[in-house]
C-alpha positions in Angstrom: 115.0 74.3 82.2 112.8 71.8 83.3 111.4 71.6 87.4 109.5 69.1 88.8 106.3 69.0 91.3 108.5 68.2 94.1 110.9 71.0 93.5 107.6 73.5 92.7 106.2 72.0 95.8 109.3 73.2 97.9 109.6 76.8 96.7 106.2 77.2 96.9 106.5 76.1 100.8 108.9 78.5 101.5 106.7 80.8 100.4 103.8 79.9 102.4 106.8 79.9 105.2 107.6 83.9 104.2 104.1 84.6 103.6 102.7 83.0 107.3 106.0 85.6 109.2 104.3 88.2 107.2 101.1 87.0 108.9 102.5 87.0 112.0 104.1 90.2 112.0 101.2 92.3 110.7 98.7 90.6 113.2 100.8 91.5 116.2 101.6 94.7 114.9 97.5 95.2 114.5 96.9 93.6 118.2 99.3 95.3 119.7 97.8 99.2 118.5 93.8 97.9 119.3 92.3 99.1 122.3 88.9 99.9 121.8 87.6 96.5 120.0 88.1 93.9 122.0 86.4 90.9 120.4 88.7 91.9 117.3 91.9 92.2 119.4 90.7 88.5 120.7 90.3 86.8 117.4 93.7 88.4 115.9 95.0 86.7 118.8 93.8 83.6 118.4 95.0 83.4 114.9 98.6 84.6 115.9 98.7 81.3 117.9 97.3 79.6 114.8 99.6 81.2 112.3 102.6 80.2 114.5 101.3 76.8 114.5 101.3 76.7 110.7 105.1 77.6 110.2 106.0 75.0 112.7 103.9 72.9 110.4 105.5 74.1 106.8 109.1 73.6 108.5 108.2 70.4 109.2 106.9 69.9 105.6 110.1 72.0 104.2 112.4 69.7 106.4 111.1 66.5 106.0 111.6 67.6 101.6 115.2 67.8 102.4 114.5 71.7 102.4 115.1 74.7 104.7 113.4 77.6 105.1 114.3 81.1 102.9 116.3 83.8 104.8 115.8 85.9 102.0 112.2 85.5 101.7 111.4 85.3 105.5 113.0 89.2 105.3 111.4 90.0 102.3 108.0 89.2 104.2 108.5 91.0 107.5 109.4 94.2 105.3 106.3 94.0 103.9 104.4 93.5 107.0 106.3 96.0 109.2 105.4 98.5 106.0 102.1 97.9 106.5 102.0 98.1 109.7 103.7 101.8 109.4 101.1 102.7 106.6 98.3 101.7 108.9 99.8 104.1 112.3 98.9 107.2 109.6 95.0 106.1 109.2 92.4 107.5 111.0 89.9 105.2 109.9 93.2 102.2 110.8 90.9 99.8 112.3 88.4 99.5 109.6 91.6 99.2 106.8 93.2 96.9 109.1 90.1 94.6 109.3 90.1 94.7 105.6 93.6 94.2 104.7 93.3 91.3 106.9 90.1 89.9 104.9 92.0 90.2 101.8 95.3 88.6 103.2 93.6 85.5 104.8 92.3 85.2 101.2 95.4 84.8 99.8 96.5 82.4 102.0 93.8 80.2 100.9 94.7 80.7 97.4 98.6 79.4 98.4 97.4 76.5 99.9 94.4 75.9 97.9 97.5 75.4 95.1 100.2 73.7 97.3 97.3 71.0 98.1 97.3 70.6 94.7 101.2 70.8 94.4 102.0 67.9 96.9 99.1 65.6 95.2 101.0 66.0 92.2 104.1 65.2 93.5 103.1 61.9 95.9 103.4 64.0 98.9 100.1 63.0 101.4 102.0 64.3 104.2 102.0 67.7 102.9 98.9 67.8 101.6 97.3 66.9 104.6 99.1 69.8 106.5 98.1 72.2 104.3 94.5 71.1 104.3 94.3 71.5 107.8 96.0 75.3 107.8 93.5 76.3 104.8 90.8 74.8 107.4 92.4 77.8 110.2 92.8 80.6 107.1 88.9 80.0 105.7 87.8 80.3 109.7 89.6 83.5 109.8 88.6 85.1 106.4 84.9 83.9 107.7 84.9 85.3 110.8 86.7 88.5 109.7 83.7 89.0 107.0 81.2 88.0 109.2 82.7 91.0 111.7 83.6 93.7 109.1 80.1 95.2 109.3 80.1 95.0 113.3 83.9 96.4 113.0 82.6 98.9 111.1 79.4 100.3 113.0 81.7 100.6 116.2 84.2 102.7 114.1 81.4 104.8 112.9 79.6 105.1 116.4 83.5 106.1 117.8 84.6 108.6 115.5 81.2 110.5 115.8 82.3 111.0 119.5 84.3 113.8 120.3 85.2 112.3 123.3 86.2 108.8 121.8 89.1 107.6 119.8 87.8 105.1 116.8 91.4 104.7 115.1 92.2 101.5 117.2 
C-alpha cells in the first residue's frame, strides 16, 4: 500500500496535535505543583499559552487538509502526560526531573516539526510549513531557555533540600 506526502503530512499533524495536549497537560500539571521557583513556574507558563496557540494552529492546518483531529490519539497523549505527572508527585528531587523531562520533550517537538516542515514541502503545502516553522521557532526558545536554566534550577534544588526547614521538591 502506497501513501502519499499529503496523507503522511496529515497523520503526522495529528500527531503533533496529540503530542502538543500532552504538552499542555504535563506543563500545567508541573505549574500547578511549583511553589518555590518562581522564574520556572513563569516560563512554564508562558509556554502553556504558546503550546495552546500551536494546536489552534495544527487544527487549522488539520482542517484546512480536509482533516480532523484524533480522539484516539488526543487520549492516548493525555494518558501519557497525566502518568507522568503521577510519576513526578513521588520524586523528591520532582523539580529538577521535571525540568529535565521538559528539556527532553521540547526536543522532541523540534524533531516533529523539524520533519513535518519537511512533510508539507514535499507535499506543496507553504501554509503548513510556514506554521510549523513558526511553532519550532516557540519549541527551540523553550528547549534554550530550559537548558540555559537547568543549572540555576538545579543549584536552588540543591541549596533547598540542604535546609531542614525548606521544601526543594517543588
Amino acid at each position: 500500500m502506497t501513501t502519499t506526502p499529503q496523507e503522511n503530512l496529515l497523520d503526522w499533524l495529528r500527531d503533533a496535535h496529540a503530542m502538543e495536549q500532552q504538552a499542555e497537560s504535563m506543563l500545567k500539571a508541573q505549574a500547578e505543583r511549583l511553589e518555590h521557583y518562581p522564574l520556572l513556574k513563569t516560563r512554564i507558563v508562558k509556554h502553556i499559552e504558546e503550546t495552546r496557540g500551536q494546536q489552534r494552529q495544527l487544527v487549522g492546518c488539520i482542517e484546512r487538509l480536509g482533516g480532523s483531529t484524533s480522539t484516539l490519539k488526543d487520549l492516548a497523549g493525555k494518558l501519557m502526560a497525566f502518568a507522568q505527572g503521577v510519576g513526578g508527585m513521588t520524586m523528591s528531587d520532582e523539580v529538577v526531573k521535571g525540568a529535565m523531562a521538559g528539556y527532553v520533550f521540547e526536543n522532541l517537538e523540534i524533531a516533529s516539526y523539524t520533519v513535518l516542515i519537511e512533510a508539507a514541502e514535499a507535499a506543496g503545502d507553504v501554509a503548513t510549513a510556514e506554521v510549523c516553522r513558526s511553532i519550532i521557532k516557540e519549541e527551540i526558545a523553550m528547549a534554550d531557555w530550559l537548558r540555559e536554566h537547568l543549572p540555576e534550577v538545579t543549584r536552588a534544588f540543591l541549596e533547598r533540600s540542604a535546609d531542614p526547614d525548606a521544601e526543594a521538591k517543588r
